[in-house]
Structures are given as C-alpha cells and as structure tokens.
C-alpha positions as a Python dict, from the first residue, in 0.01 Angstrom:
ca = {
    (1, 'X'): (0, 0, 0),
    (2, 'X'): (-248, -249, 144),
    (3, 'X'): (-293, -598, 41),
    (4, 'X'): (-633, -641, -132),
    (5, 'X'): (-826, -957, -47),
    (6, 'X'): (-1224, -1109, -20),
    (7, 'X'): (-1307, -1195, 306),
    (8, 'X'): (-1418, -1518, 276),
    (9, 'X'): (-1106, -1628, 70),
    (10, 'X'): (-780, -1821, 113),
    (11, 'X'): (-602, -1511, 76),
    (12, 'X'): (-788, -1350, 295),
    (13, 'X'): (-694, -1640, 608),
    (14, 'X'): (-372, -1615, 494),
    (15, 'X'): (-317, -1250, 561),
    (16, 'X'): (-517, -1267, 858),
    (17, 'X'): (-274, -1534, 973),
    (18, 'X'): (1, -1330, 929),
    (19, 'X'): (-149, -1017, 1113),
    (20, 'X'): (-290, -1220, 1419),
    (21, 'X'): (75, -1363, 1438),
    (22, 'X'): (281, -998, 1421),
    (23, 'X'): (267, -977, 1831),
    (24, 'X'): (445, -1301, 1837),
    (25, 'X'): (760, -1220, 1659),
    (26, 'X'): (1002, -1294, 1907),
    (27, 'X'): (795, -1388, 2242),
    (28, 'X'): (1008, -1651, 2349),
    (29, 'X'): (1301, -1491, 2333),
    (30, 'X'): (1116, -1173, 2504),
    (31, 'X'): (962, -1415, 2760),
    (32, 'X'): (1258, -1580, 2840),
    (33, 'X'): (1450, -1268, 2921),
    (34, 'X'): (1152, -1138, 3143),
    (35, 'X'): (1168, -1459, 3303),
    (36, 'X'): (1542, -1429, 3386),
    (37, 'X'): (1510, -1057, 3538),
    (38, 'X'): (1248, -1153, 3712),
    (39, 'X'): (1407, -1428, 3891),
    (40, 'X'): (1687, -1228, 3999),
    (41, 'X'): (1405, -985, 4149),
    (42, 'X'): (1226, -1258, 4308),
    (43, 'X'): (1579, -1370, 4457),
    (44, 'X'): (1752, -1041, 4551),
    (45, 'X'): (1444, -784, 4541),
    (46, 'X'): (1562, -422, 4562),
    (47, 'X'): (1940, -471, 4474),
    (48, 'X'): (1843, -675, 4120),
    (49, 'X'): (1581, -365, 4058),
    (50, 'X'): (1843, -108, 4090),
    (51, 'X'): (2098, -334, 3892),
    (52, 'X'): (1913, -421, 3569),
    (53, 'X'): (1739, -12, 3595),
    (54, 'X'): (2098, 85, 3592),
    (55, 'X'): (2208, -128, 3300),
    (56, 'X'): (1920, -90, 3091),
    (57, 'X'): (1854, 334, 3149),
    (58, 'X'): (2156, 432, 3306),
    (59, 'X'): (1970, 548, 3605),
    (60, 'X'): (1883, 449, 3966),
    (61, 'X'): (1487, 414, 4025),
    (62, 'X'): (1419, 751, 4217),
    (63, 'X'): (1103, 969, 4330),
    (64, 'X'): (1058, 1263, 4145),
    (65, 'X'): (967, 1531, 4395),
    (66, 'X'): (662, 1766, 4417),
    (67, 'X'): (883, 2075, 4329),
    (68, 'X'): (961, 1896, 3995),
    (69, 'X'): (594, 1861, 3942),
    (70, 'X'): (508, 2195, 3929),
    (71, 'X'): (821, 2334, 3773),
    (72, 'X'): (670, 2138, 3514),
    (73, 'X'): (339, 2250, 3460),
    (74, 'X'): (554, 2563, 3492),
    (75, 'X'): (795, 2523, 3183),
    (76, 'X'): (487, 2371, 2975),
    (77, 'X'): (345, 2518, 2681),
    (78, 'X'): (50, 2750, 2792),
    (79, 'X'): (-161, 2633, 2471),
    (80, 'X'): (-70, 2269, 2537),
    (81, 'X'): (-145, 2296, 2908),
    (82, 'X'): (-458, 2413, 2857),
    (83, 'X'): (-553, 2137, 2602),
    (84, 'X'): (-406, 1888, 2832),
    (85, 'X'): (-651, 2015, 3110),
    (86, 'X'): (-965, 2018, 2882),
    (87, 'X'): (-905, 1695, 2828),
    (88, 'X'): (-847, 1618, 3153),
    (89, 'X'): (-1205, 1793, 3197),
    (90, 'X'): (-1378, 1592, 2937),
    (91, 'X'): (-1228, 1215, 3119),
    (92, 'X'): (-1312, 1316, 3435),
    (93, 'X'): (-1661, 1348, 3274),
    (94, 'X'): (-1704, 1063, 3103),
    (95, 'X'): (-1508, 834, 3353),
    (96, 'X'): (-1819, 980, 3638),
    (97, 'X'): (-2081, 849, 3391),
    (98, 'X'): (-1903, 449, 3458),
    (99, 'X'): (-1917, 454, 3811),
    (100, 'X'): (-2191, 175, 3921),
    (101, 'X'): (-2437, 227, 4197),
    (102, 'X'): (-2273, 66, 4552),
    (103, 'X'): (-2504, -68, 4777),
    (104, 'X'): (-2777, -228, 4558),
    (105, 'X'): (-3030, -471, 4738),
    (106, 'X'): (-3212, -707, 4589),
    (107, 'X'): (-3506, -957, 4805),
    (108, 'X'): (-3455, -1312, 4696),
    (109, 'X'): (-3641, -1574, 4909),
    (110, 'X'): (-3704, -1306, 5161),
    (111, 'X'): (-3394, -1212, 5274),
    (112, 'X'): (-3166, -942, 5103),
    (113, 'X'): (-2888, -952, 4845),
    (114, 'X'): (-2654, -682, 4709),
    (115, 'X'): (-2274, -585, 4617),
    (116, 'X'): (-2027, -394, 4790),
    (117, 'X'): (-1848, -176, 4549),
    (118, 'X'): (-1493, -53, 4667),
    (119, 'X'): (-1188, 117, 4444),
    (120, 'X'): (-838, -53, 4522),
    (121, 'X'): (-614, 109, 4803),
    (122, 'X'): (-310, 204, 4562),
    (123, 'X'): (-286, 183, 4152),
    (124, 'X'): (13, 188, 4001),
    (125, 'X'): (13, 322, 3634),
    (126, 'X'): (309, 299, 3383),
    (127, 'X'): (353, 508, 3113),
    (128, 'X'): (639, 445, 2822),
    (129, 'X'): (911, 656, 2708),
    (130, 'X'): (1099, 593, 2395),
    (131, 'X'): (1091, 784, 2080),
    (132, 'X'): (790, 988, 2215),
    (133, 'X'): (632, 1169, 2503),
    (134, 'X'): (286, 1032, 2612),
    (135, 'X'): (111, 1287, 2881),
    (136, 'X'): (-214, 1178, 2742),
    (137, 'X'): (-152, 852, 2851),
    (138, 'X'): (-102, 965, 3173),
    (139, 'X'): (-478, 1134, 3162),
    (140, 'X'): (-609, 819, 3049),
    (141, 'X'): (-512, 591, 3360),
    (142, 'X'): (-437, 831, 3619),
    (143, 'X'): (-806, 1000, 3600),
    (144, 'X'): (-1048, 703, 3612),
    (145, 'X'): (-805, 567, 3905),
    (146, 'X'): (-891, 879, 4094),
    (147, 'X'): (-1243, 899, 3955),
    (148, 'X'): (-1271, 580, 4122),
    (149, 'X'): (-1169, 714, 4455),
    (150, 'X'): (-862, 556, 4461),
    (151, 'X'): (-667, 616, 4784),
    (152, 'X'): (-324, 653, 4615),
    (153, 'X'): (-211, 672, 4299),
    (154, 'X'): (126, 588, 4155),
    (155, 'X'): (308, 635, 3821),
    (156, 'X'): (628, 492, 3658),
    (157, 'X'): (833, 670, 3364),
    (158, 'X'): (1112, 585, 3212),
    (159, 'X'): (1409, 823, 3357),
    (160, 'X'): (1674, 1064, 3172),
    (161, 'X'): (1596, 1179, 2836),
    (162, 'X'): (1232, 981, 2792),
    (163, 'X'): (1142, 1192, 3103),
    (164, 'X'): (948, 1451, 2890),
    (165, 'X'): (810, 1771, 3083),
    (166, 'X'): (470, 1709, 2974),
    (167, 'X'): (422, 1387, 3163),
    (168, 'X'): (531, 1571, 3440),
    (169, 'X'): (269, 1832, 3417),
    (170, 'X'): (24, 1597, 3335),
    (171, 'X'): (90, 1363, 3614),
    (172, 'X'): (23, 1719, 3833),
    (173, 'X'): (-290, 1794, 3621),
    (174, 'X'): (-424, 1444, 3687),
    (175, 'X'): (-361, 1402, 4105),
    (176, 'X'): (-63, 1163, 4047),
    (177, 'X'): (36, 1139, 4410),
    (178, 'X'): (372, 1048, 4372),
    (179, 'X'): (564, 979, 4061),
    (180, 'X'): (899, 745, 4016),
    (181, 'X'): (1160, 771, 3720),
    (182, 'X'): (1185, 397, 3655),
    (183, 'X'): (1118, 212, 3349),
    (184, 'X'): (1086, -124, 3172),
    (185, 'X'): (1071, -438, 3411),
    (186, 'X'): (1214, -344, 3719),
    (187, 'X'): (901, -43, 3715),
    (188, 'X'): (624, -313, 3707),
    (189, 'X'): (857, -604, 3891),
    (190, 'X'): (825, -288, 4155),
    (191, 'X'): (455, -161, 4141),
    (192, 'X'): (379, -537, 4168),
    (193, 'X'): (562, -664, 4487),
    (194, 'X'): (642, -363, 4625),
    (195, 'X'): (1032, -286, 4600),
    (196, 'X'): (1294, -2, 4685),
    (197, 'X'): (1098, 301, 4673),
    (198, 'X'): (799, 211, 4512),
    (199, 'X'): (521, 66, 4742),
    (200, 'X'): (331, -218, 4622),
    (201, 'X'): (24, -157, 4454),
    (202, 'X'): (-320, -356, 4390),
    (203, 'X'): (-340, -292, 4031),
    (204, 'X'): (-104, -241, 3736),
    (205, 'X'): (-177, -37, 3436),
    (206, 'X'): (-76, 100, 3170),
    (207, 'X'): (91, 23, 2800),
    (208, 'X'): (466, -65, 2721),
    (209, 'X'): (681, -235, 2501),
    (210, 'X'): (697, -590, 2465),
    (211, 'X'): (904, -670, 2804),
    (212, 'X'): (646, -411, 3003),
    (213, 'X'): (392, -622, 2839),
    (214, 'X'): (603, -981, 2938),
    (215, 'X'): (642, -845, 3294),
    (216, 'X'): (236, -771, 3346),
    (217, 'X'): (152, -1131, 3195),
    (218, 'X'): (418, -1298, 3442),
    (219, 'X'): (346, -1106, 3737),
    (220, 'X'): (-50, -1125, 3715),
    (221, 'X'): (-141, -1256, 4043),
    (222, 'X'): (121, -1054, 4290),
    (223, 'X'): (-118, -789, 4117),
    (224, 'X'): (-442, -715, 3891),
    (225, 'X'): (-379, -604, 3577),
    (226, 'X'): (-621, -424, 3302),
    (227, 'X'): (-501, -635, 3022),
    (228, 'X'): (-188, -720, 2811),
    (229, 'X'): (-142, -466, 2525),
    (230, 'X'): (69, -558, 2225),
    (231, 'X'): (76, -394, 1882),
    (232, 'X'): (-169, -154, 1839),
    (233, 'X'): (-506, -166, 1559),
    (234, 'X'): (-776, -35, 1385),
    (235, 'X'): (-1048, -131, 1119),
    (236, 'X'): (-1210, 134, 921),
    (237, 'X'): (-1520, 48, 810),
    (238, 'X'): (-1614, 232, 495),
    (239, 'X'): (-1961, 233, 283),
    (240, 'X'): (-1964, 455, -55),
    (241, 'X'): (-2013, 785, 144),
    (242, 'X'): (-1694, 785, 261),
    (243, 'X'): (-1385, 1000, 192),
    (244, 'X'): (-1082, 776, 67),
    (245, 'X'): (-852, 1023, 198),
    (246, 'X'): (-998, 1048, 547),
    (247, 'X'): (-951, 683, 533),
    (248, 'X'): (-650, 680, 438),
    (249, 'X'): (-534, 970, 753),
    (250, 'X'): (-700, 779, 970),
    (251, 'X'): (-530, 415, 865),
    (252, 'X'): (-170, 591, 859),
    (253, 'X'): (-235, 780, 1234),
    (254, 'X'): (-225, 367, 1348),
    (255, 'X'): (70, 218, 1088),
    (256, 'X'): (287, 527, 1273),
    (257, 'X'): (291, 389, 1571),
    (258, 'X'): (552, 82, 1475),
    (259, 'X'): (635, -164, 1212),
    (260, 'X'): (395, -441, 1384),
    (261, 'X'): (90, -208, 1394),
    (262, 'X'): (-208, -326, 1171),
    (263, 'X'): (-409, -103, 960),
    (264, 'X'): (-726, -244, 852),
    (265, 'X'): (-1019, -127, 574),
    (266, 'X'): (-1312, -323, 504),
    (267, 'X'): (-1551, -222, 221),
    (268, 'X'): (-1791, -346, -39),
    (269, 'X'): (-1609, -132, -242),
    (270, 'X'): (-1234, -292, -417),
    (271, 'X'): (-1213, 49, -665),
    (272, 'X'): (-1265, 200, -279),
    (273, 'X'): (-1028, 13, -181),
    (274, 'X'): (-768, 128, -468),
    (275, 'X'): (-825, 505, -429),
    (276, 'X'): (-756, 444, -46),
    (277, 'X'): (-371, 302, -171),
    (278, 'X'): (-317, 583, -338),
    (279, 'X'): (-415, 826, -112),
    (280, 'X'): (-160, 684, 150),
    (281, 'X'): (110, 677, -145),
    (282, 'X'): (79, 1039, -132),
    (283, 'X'): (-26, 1134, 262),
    (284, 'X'): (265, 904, 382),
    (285, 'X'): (555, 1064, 132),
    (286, 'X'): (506, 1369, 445),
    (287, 'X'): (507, 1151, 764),
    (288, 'X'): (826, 1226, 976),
    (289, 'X'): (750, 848, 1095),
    (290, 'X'): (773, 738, 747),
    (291, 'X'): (984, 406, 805),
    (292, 'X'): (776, 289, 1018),
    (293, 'X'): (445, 375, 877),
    (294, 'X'): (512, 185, 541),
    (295, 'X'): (674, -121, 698),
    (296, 'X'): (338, -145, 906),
    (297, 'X'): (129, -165, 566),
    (298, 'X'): (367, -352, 349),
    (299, 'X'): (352, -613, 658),
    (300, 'X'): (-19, -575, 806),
    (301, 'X'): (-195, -359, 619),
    (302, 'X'): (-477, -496, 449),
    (303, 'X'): (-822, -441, 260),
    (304, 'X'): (-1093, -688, 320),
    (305, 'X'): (-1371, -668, 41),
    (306, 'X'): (-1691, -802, 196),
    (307, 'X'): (-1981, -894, -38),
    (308, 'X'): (-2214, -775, 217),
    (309, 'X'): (-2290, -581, 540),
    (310, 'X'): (-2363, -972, 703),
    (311, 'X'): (-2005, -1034, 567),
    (312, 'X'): (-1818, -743, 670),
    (313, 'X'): (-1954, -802, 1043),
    (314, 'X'): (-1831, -1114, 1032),
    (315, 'X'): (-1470, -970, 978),
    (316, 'X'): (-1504, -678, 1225),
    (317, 'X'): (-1608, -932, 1504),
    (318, 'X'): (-1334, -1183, 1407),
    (319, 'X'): (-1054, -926, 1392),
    (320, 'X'): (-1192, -753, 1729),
    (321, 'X'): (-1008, -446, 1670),
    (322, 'X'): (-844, -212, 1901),
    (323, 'X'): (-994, 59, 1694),
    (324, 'X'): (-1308, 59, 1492),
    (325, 'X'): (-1382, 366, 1294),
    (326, 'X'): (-1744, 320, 1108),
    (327, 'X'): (-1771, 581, 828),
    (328, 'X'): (-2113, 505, 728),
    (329, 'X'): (-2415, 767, 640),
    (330, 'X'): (-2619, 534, 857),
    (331, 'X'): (-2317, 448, 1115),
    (332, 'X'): (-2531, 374, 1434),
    (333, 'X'): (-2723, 81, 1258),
    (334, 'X'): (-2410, -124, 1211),
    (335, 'X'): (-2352, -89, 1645),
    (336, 'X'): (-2646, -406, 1693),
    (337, 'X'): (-2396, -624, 1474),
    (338, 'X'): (-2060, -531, 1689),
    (339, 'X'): (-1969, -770, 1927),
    (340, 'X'): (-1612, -679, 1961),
    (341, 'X'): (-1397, -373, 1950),
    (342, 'X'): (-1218, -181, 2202),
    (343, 'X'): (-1355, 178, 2116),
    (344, 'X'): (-1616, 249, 1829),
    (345, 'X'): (-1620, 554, 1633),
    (346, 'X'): (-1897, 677, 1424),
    (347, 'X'): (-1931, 832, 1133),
    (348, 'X'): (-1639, 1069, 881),
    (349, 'X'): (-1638, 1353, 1221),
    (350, 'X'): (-1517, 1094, 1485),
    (351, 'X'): (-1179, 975, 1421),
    (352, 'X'): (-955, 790, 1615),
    (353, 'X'): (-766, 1048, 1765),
    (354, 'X'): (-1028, 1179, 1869),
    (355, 'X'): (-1038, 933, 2166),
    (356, 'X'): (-657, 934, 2170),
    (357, 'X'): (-653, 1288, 2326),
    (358, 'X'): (-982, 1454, 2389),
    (359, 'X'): (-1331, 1294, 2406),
    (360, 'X'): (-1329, 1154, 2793),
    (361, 'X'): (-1317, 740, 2690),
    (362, 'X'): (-928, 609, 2771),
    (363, 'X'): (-692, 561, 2473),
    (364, 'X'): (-569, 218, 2665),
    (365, 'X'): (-778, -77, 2451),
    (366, 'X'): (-729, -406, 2439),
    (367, 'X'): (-541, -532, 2114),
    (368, 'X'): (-460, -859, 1956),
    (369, 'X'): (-797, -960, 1927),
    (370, 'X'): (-834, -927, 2254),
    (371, 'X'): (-1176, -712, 2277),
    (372, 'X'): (-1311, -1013, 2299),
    (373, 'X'): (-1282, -1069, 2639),
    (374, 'X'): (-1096, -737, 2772),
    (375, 'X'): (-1215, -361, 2844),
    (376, 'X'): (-1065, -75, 2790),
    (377, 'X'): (-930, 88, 3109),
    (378, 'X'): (-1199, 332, 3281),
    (379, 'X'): (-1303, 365, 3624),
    (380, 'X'): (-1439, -7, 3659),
    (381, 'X'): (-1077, -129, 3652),
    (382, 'X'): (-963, 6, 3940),
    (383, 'X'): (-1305, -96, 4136),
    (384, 'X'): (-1399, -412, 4344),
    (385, 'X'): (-1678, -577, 4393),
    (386, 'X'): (-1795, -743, 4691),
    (387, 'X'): (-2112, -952, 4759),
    (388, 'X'): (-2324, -902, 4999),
    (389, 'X'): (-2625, -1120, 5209),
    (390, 'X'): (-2845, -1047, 5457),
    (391, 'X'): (-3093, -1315, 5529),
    (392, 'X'): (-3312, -1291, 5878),
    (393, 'X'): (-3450, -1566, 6093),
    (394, 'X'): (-3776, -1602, 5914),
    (395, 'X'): (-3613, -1620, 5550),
    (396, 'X'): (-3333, -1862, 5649),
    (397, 'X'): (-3488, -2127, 5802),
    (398, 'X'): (-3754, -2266, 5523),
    (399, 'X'): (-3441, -2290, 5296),
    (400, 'X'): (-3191, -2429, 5535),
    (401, 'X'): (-3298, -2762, 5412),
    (402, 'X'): (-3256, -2737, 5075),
    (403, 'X'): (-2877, -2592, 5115),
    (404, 'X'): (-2803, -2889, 5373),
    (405, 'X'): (-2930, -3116, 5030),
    (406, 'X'): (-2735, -2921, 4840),
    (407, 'X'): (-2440, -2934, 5039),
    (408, 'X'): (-2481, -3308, 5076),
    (409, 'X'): (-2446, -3386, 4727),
    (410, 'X'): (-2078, -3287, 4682),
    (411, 'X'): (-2004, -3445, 4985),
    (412, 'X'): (-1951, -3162, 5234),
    (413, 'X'): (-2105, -3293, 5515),
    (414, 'X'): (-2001, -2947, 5780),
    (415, 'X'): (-2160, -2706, 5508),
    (416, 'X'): (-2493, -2866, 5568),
    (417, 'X'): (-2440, -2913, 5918),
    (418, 'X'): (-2373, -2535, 5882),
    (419, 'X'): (-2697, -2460, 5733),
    (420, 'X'): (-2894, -2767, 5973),
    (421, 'X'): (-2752, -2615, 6326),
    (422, 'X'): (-2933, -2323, 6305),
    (423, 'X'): (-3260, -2487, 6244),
    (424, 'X'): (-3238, -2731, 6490),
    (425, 'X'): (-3137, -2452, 6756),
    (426, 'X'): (-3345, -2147, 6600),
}
C-alpha cells in the first residue's frame, strides 16, 4: 500500500513532488473564494458575517452561555472526563516548563540590556467540526494560552450538529472564558477584526479546513497567527528492531485523517518495507475510516529506502515532517541529526498519539514542510517580547560618538544629533 522508492532516485523526487504538492489541490479556487467572503466582510462587517455563517451552517454566530458549559461537563462521560482532565494536567505541566525568564539583564558597554516578556491581552482559538469531535484540540491551544497568562481567552466551533458536548466540557476544563458557535471564515474573519459578538483578538489559533486555513494566511496582519496548517504528516523512522505492525498502526492513525494526509516510512530495510504493506493490507480492512485511509496511501503514502543513516537524515530533514516517530534501539542518537520536525517521538513506546491526547506537548504542528521555519503551538505563541535598555550617564556618553558615526552613514542626520545633544549638554 505504499509506493517503494530509494531516496536518492528519480522516483523518489517524483513522489516527493507529488506529496509536497497534495496541499495545493485546489488553492486558487479555495483562495479565491476566501478572498470574495472576505471582501464582503471588509465592506459590510457584521451583516456579511451573519450572512455567509447562515448560508454555510445554517446558524447565526451566537455565545454559548456558561450554563451550557457546565451542563456539559455534566452530560460527559465520567471515564472520558477524567482522561480529558489528566491530560489537561499533564499540558499544563509541560506548557510551565516553556515559559522564559522575564526580566533578564544583561551589562553591555556599561549600561544594561534585557527583554520584557508579556502574553497577548485576548487569544482567540478555533477548533473544527466536521465528521469528528476534537476536545483535545481544545486542551492543546486553550491551556498554553492561559499558561501564558493570557487575560482572555476565546474559542470558535462550528454550530448545530459539529457542536459536540465534549468540546464543551473541555472548553470548561481548560478556562475558555467565553465560547462562540461560529465556524469556517466568518469565525476567524471575526476573532481577527473583531465583529458581531466576537471581540477582536491579538492572536489566532488553531487548525481547520482549507478555507480556515485561507482565512488565517489572508488575514495575517489584522492578527498573529501560529502558523498555516494544511494536510497533516508523519515519517516513521524504522531500523531492524522495529515492529512492522507498530509501523504500520502508527502510519494508518495519520492516512485516517483525509485523503491528502501523507504517511511516510524510511528504512534501510526494502523487505521492511514489504512486511509494513502488508501489515496495513490487513490493519486497514477494520478502520471505520477506511475510504479515506487507503486513498491517503494509494496517493501519498510512500517508503523511502535510504542506504544509510547519513541518507535517511537527509530525507527526514527535507520532508520536515509534522510527525516524526524514531523506532530505533538507539533512538536518542539520531536527535543531533534532526533539524526539522514538528514533534519527535522516540523509540516503539512513544507513538504519535501519544502527543495527540496525553503527554503535555500540543497536537497543533506545523505541516507542509513547514517545521522548517514554524513551532508547534505552546505557551511561547501567545507571548511577546519586548526589549529593553537602560544606559546611565557614565555609559552613554563614551559611545555617543560612535552611534552619531553610525547614524551618519545612512544619512540620518537627527539620529546622530539625537545621540550628539546629550553630550554636548551632559
């Protein structure tokens, strides 16, 4: 069920071609149509947000009140409830380790340099509806927004029958402060610029579908985003101690997710490689999201044979998964060669859902390739940093030359004059 190739190969550019382009099947069109709802937004604000939420979920944006909250938490599973607040234990933990030192000084030239280091006033998370009910989503953003003292935090949903009872009660676990049925564009046109009922908010956050996605990219700059997600990824890195049919679990629990998702094994290994196929012949005959899983191999999935551990590097850092599983007897050496990856996972006990749902790290990664220059959300995203100077007569003066030179030699004749006055009148 995965295509075989060599890294190294023209097959194997080929098929890496095709993967790195899945996220691009039909952007124009889906730009085009953001675009258009979004002008009508820009022109007629509220009234084109309650218009397009109307024809596209049959539902007015509205607040979803406190009461609903906890009725909830109420109607929720008591097993589930208490894994959802474990978990919510375990990201609160790990989210506390990220938070950087405010207030740091350092003594250049004899005066004193450090960084302010303030969360955002208001965060506005969204978290999809569709086929499925995502409450640990809701953990994953809403808790390092409020780990990161975060004044107030907001959260869109899709409304009507995507409004699942466990994203309620999560939202409540979390500290949500105040939660809006509204999904789609309007819900991040809304968050971004501050429309209707939904006050505007520094920061956006969150995964969607390919419009949610559109609308983040194209509204970047009313507000800060944490990335743009697309399809979602993972690599499994395997050496010969590995299981083939833990591989194989692991590769499906990512091809489930949608036709455009991209399942990934790299090994040294191609009879590996084979037992791996047929161990997701027979684990996928079971999967109730069957369809999609197999149009996700037959499309993406591939197996990169690497001739060495030099080699198979090489792939991991070019692909910069979302999700890089490293079943390895010796998986920590590999983590000096890893450049990029969203979240690493080491060794056959640590797999992926593992930071889907429990471990503390957030489940929203960047994808596409884009570990290379994006985080995954945590804490940090919803901080600021601000720099700071102190400098006192005695340290300013002997350098007040040098920045008047400075100045001088891009021309901006007040910035020296700046640095010169106080000289001349200290």
């Amino acid at each position: 069920m995965l295509t075989i190739v060599k890294a190294g190969t023209e097959d194997f550019e080929e098929r890496f071609a095709a993967t790195e382009s899945r996220a691009a099947i039909d952007a124009e069109r889906v730009r085009n149509e953001v675009r258009v709802m979004l002008d009508n937004i820009f022109t007629r604000r509220t009234a084109a947000v309650n218009i397009i939420a109307l024809e596209r979920d049959n539902a007015p944006p509205r607040e979803i009140p406190r009461a609903e909250l906890d009725a909830a938490v109420s109607a929720c599973d008591p097993v589930l409830l208490g894994d959802l607040r474990r978990a919510a234990r375990n990201i609160e933990d790990y989210q506390k380790h990220l938070l950087p030192e405010s207030g740091r000084w350092w003594t250049p030239d004899g005066g004193s340099a450090g960084v302010l280091i303030r969360p955002v006033e208001r965060a506005g998370l969204y978290v999809p509806g569709g086929t499925s009910a995502y409450p640990s989503t809701v953990l994953m953003t809403a808790i390092p927004a409020r780990v990161a003292g975060v004044r107030e935090i907001l959260l869109c949903t899709p409304p009507g029958e995507h409004l699942k009872p466990e994203v309620l009660a999560a939202a409540s676990i979390a500290g949500v402060d105040r939660v809006f049925a509204i999904g789609g564009v309007p819900a991040i046109a809304s968050m971004a610029l501050g429309l209707g009922i939904v006050p505007r908010c520094d920061v956006v956050a969150g995964p969607g579908n390919a419009y949610v996605t559109e609308a983040k990219r194209q509204l970047y700059g009313f507000c800060g985003i944490e990335s743009t997600a697309g399809p979602s990824d993972i690599l499994v890195l395997c050496d010969g101690s590995a299981n083939p049919a833990w591989a194989a679990a692991d590769l499906l629990g990512q091809a489930e997710h949608g036709a455009r998702s991209r399942a990934v094994l790299v090994t040294a290994d191609e009879s590996f490689a084979r037992g791996v196929c047929s161990e997701l012949e027979a684990q996928i005959q079971s999967l109730p999201r069957r369809g999609e899983a197999e149009a996700s191999l037959r499309d993406y999935g591939t197996a990169v044979v690497v001739s060495c551990r030099e080699e198979a590097l090489t792939v991991v850092n070019r692909i910069a998964p979302e999700h890089l599983e490293i079943m390895a007897d010796d998986a920590e050496s590999w983590l000096d060669g890893i450049r990029n990856a969203g979240a690493v996972f080491l060794g056959p006990y640590s797999p992926e859902p593992l930071g889907d749902y429990w471990a503390g790290p957030s489940h929203v990664l960047p994808t596409e390739g884009h570990a290379r220059f994006f985080s995954p959300v945590s804490a940090e995203t919803f901080l600021r940093r601000a720099s700071l100077l102190s400098y006192g007569k005695d340290a300013f003066l002997p350098i007040a030359d040098g920045i008047a030179r400075l100045a001088r030699s891009e021309g901006l004749e007040a910035h020296a004059k700046s640095a010169e006055i106080r000289g001349d009148m200290g």
